[in-house]
C-alpha positions in Angstrom: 51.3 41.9 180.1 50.4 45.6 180.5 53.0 48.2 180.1 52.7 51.6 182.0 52.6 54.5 180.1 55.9 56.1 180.5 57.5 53.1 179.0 55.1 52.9 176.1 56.3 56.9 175.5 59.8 55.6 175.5 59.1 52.9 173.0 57.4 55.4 171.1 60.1 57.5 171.1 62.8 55.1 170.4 60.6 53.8 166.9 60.2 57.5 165.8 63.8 58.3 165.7 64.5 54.2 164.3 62.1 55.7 161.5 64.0 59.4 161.1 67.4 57.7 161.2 66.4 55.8 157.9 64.9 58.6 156.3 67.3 60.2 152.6 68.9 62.9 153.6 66.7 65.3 151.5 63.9 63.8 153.1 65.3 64.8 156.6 66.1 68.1 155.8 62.7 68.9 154.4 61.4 67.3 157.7 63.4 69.4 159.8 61.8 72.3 157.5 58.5 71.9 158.6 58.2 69.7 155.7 58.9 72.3 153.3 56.9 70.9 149.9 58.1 73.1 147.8 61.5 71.8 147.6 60.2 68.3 147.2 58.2 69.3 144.3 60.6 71.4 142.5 63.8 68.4 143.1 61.0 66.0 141.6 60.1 67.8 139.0 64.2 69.2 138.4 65.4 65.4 138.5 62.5 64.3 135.3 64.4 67.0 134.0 61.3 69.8 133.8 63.1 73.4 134.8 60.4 75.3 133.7 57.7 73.3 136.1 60.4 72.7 138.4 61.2 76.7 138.9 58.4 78.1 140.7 58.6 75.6 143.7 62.8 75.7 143.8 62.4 79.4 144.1 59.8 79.4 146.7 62.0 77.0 148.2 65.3 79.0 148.3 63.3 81.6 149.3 62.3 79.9 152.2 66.1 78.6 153.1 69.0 80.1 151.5 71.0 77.7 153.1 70.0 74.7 151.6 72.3 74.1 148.9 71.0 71.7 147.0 67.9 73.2 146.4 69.7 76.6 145.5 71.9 74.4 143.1 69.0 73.1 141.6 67.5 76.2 141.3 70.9 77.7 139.9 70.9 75.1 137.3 67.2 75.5 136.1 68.0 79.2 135.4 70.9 77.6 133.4 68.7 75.5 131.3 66.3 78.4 130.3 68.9 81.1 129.5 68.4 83.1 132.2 72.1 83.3 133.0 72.2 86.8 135.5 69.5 84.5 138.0 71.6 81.8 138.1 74.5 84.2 138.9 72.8 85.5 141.5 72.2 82.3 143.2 75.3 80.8 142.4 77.2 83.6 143.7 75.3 83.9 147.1 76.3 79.9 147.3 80.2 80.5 146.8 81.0 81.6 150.2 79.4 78.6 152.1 79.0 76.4 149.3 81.9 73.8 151.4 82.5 71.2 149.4 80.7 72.1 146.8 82.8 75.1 145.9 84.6 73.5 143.1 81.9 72.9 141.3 79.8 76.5 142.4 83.1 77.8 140.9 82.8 76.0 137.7 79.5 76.5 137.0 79.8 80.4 137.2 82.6 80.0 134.9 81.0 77.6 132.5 78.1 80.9 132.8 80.5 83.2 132.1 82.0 81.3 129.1 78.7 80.9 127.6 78.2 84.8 127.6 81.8 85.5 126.3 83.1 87.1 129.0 86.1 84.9 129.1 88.4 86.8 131.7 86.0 86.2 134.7 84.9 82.4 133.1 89.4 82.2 133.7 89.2 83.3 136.9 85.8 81.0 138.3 87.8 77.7 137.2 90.9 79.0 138.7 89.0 79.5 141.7 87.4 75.7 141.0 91.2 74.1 140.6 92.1 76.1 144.0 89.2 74.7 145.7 89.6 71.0 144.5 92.6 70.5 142.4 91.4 66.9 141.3 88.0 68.9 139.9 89.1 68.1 136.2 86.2 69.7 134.9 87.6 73.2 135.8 91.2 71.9 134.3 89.3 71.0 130.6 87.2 74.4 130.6 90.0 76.6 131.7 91.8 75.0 128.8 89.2 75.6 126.5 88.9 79.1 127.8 92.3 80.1 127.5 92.8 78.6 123.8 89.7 81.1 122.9 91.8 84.1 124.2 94.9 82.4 122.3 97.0 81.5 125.4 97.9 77.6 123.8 101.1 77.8 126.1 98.9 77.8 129.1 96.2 76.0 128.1 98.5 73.2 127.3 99.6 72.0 130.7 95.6 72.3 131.5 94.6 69.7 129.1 97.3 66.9 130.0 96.2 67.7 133.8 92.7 66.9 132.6 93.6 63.9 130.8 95.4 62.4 133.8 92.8 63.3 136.1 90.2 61.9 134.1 92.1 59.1 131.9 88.6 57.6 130.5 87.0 60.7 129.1 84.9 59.9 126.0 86.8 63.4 124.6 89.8 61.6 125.3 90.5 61.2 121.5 89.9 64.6 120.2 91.6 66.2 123.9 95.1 64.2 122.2 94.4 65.4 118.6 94.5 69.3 120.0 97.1 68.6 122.1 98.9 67.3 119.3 98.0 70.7 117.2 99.3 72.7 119.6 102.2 71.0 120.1 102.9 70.8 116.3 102.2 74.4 116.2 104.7 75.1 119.2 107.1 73.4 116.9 106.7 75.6 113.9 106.8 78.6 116.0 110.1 77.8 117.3 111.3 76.9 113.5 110.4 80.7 112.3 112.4 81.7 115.1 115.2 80.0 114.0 114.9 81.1 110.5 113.8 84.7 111.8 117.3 84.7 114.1 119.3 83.3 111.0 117.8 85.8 108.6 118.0 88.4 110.9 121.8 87.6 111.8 122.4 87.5 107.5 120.6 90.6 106.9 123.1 92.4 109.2 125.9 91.0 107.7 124.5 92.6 104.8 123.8 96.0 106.1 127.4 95.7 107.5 129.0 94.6 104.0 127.1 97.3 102.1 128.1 99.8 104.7 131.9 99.0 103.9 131.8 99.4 100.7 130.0 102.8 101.1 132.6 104.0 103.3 135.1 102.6 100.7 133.4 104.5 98.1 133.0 107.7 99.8 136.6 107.8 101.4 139.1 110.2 99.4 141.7 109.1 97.7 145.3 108.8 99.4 147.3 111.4 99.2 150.7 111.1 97.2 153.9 113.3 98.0 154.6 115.6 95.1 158.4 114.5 94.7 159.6 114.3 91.0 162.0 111.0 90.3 165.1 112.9 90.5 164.1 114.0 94.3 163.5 110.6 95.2 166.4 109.7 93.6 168.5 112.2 96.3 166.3 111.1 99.2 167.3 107.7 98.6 170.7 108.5 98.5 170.5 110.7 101.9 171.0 114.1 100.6 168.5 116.1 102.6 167.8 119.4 100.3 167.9 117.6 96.6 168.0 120.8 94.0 166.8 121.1 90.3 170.0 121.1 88.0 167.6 122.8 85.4 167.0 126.3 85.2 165.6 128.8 82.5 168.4 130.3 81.4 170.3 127.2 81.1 173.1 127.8 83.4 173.2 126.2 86.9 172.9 127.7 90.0 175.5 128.4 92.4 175.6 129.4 96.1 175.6 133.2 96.1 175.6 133.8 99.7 177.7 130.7 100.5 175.0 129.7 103.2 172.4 129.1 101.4 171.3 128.8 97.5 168.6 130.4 94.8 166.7 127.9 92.5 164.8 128.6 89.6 161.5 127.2 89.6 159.7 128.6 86.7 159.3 132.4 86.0 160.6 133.1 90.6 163.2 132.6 92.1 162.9 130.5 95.6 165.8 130.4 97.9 166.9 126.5 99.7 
């Protein structure tokens, strides 16, 4: 049986997209690249982990299609593996925008870069950008925590650990995740201990200052001032007399009244009148 030609071209056809269909994905995309080699060679060589023979191709590659992101991750990662951190910046950070969903883990691996060279605040913000992206990413939860216990921030990096452990309950760190968490929390403990004591002390010393004050003041107050009133005067007082008058006089003879309104008294070497 012969077949005309326009149904052999179908046939034909219909067996070369059979064949495409069942092509990897990477394979596919380098097809649709005009079989771009380079690529090919580099994720070879990348996956028998060689990044230093695997470079040259993945950047010819990426410079070739900027779009393809898993050759530019690939690339991005061999930078990573020979210390040249700024390239694989570079590359990472023209992935961010479009990286999908691979953001989360664009995100973490700029941090992870970031943390490597010490510069912690932008390493914080990358895996904040990670968690945002992908809140069940629990790599970004375990660096972030790591990160912020290098700047000192155990409160915060606290909560970041137990989300890691939950999100990842079979890490092999799992053991030495729960010892730290365990430090920190002890050290929590002590913390609010001295604070305690610090409040107590602080609320004795001032019942200190506060006692020693009073008796200062008690010290430096005069003394109270007495009334200068002999016994005798006190004696007339008592019994309701208002002017009491001294009996005594120099000369030893008492004193009248000598205007008959009011009287003289000696008091000493004068004379005062009542």
């Amino acid at each position: 049986m012969k077949y005309t030609f326009p149904v052999i071209k179908a046939v034909a056809v219909l067996i070369a997209l059979i064949v495409t269909a069942a092509l990897p994905p990477h394979l596919l995309s380098a097809q649709e690249t005009a079989l771009n080699v380079n690529f090919l060679r580099g994720e070879e060589l990348f996956m028998r982990n060689e990044p230093e023979e695997a470079l040259p191709f993945l950047e010819k590659a990426f410079a070739e299609d900027e779009s393809n992101q898993e050759g530019a991750l690939y690339l991005a990662v061999c930078y990573e593996q020979l210390d040249r951190f700024e390239n694989a910046i570079t590359v990472y950070r023209k992935m961010l925008p479009q990286a999908g969903d691979k953001t989360a883990l664009v995100a973490c691996n700029l941090g992870n870069i970031y943390f490597r060279m010490g510069n912690t605040a932008l390493a914080e913000q990358f895996y904040t950008q990670a968690i945002s992206a992908d809140p069940s990413y629990a790599p970004a939860h375990l660096n972030r925590a790591n990160t912020r216990v290098r700047n000192g921030d155990l409160r915060d990096a606290l909560p970041d650990y137990q989300s890691y452990l939950s999100l990842d309950p079979a890490s092999p760190q799992r053991p030495r995740i729960e010892r730290l968490v365990g430090l920190i929390q002890e050290i929590f403990a002590e913390a609010e201990i001295r604070r305690l004591m610090a409040q107590e002390s602080s609320r004795a010393d001032a019942e200190k200052r506060q006692r020693l004050m009073n008796e200062e003041l008690a010290a430096a107050m005069p003394e109270i001032i007495e009334t200068d009133i002999s016994p005798e005067e006190n004696s007339a007082v008592l019994a309701g007399e208002e002017n009491p008058v001294n009996t005594a006089d120099v000369s030893g003879e008492t004193t009248g009244d000598i205007s008959g309104e009011r009287s003289l008294e000696w008091r000493g070497d004068s004379i005062q009148r009542k």
